[in-house]
N, C-alpha and C positions, 0 to 999 in steps of 0.2 A: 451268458452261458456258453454261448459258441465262441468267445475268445477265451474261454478256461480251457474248453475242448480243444483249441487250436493248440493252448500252450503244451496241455499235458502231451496230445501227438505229438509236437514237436521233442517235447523233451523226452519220449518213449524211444523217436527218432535218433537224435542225440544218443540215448544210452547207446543203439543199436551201432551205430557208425565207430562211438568211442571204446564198444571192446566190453561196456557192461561192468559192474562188479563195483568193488574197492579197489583203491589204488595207492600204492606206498607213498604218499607223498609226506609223510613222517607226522602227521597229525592225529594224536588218540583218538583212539575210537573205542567206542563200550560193545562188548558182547550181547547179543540180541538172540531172542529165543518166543518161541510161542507156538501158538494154535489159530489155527484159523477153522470155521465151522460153517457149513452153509446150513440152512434152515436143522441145525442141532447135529448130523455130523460133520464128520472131518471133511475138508474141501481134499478130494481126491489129489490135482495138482495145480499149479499155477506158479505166481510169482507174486513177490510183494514187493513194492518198492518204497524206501525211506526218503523221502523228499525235501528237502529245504530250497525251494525257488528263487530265496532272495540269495541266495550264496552259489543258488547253481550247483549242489550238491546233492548226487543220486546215489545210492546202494537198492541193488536187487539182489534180492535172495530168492531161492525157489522154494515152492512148497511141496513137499510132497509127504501125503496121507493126513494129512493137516498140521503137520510139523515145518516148520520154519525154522533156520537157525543160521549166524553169519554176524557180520559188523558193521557198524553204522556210526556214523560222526554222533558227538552227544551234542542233546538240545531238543526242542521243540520241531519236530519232524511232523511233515503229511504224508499220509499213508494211502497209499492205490495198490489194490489189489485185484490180479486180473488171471481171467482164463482165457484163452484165445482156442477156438475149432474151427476147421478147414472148413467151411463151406461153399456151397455152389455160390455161385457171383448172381446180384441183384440183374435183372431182366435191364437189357440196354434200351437207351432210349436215341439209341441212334437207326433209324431206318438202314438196313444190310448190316449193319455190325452186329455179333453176338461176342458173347466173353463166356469162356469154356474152362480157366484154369479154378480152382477154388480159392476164396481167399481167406483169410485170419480174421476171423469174425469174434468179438466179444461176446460173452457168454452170461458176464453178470450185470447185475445193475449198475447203471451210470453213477449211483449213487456211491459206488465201491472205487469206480477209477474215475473218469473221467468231470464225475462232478461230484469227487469226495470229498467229506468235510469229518474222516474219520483220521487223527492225531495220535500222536504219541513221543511220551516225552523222553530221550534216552540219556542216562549218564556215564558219563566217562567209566567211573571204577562201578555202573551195576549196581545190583542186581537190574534187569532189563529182561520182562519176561510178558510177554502180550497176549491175552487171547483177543483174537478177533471174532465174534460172533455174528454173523450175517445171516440173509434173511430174503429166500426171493420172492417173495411177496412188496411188492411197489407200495404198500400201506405201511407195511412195518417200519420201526426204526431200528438199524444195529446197532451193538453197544460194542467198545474197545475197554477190557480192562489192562491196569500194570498188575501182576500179581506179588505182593510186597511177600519177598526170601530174605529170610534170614543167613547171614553169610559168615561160617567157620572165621572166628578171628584167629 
C-alpha cells in the first residue's frame, strides 16, 4: 500500500514538473466527458486524472461543478480523482521547530487517488462518457459507469 502511495505522489509530481495536460505528440486520443458526484451531488471542484503506469501516460482534466471534459489516450486507463485544501500543517515533532505555511492536504478517500482501483476504459473514435459516483463514507463502495451514446452517423 505505501509503495502505490509512493508511485501515485510521485507520478502527481511528474505531472507537476512536466507542465500537466495532453501533449501533441501525434497519438489519437478519444474525447472524454463525465460526472463525478460525491455522496449524490456534483463534486464542486477537483481534478481527474487518466492513468496508464505501465506506459507512463497521464491526462488531467479539471472538474468543475461535477463536470469534466478533455482527452485521454484510448485504452484501459486508472482513474484518481482528487481535491486538495490548504491546511494548517501537522503539529512538528521536532522540539523548537514549528511549521506555519499551510499545506495541500487531500480531502477524499484514499480509495479515489491514492489507493484507487476505480478504471475506465477509453476509445479512440468514442463515445467516452463516465460518471463517477463516490461516496465519503469509508464503508461504502463507488461505482464508475461508461454511459453507452448513441453517435449521428
Amino acid at each position: 500500500m505505501a509503495s502505490r502511495l509512493l508511485v501515485l505522489c510521485s507520478t502527481v509530481v511528474a505531472i507537476a514538473i512536466a507542465g500537466c495536460g495532453s501533449s501533441d505528440d501525434g497519438r489519437p486520443r478519444g474525447v472524454v466527458r463525465g460526472m463525478v458526484t460525491l455522496d449524490g451531488s456534483p463534486l464542486p471542484e477537483g481534478e481527474i486524472y487518466f492513468l496508464m503506469p505501465s506506459a507512463g501516460d497521464i491526462e488531467r482534466l479539471t472538474i468543475v461543478d461535477g463536470n469534466f471534459y478533455g482527452k485521454a489516450l484510448p485504452g484501459e486507463r486508472m482513474i484518481s480523482i482528487s481535491v486538495t485544501k490548504m491546511m494548517d500543517p501537522p503539529p512538528s515533532t521536532m522540539p523548537g521547530i514549528e511549521f506555519t505555511e499551510k499545506v495541500p492536504t487531500e480531502t477524499l478517500p484514499a480509495r479515489y487517488n491514492a489507493e484507487t482501483t476505480l478504471t475506465a476504459t477509453v476509445s479512440a473514435d468514442g463515445p467516452n462518457e463516465f460518471t463517477f459516483e463516490l461516496t465519503s463514507d469509508d464503508k461504502s463502495n463507488s461505482s464508475a459507469t461508461k454511459k453507452e451514446v448513441s453517435r449521428p452517423r
